[in-house]
C-alpha positions in Angstrom: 36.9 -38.8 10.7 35.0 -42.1 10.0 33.2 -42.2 13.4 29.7 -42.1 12.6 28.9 -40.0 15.5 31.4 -36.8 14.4 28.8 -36.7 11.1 25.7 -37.3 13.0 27.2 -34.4 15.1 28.3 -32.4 12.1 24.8 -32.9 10.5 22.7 -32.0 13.4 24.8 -28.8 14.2 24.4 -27.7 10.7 20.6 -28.5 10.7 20.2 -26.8 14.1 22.0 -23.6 12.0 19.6 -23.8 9.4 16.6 -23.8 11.7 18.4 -20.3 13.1 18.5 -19.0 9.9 15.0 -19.8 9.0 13.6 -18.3 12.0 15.3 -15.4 12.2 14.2 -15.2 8.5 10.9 -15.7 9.2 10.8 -13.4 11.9 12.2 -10.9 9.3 9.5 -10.9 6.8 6.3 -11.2 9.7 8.4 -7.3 10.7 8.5 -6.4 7.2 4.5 -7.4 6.4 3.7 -5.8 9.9 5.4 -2.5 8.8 3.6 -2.3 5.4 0.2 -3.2 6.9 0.9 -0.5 9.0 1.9 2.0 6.5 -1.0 1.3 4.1 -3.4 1.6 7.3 -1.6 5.6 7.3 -2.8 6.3 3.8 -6.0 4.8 4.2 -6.3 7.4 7.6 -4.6 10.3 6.0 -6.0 10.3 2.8 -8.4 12.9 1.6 -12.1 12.5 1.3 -13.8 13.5 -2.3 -15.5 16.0 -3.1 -18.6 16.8 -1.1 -21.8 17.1 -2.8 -22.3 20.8 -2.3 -18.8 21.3 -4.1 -19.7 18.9 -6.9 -23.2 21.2 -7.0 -21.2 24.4 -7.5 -18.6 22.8 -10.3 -21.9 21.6 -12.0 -23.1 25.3 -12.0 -19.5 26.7 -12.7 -19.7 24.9 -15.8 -23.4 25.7 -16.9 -22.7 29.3 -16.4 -19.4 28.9 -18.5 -21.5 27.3 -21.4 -24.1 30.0 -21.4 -21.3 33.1 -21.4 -19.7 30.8 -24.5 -23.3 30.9 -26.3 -23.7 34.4 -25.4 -20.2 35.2 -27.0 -20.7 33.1 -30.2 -24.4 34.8 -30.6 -26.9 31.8 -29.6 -30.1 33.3 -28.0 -30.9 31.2 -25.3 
């Protein structure tokens, strides 16, 4: 086991293995990003829009009306 040929073949079998490994694991994570990209791209798509402006118009009037009912109950004239 001194040839210098058996190591040379042992080391470039186990480099070749590494390389595999890498690979494969590389392959792995570009899946895994792809996947996530692809689920944040569903939330952007399937999330709800705000409030439209006429909504936000009749929450706005909602609450004016509720602070002149709470003046006319505490016995402010207006």
């Amino acid at each position: 086991m001194t040839d210098p040929t058996t190591y040379l073949t042992l080391s470039l079998s186990a480099l070749a293995g590494l390389g595999m490994i890498v690979t494969a694991s590389l392959s792995g994570w570009r899946g895994w990003l792809a996947l996530k990209h692809q689920q944040l791209d569903q939330e952007h798509e399937t999330a709800a829009p705000g409030p439209s402006a006429g909504s936000r118009i009749e929450i706005a009037d909602l609450k004016e009306r509720i602070k002149k009912l709470e003046a006319i109950a505490a016995g402010v004239d207006l």
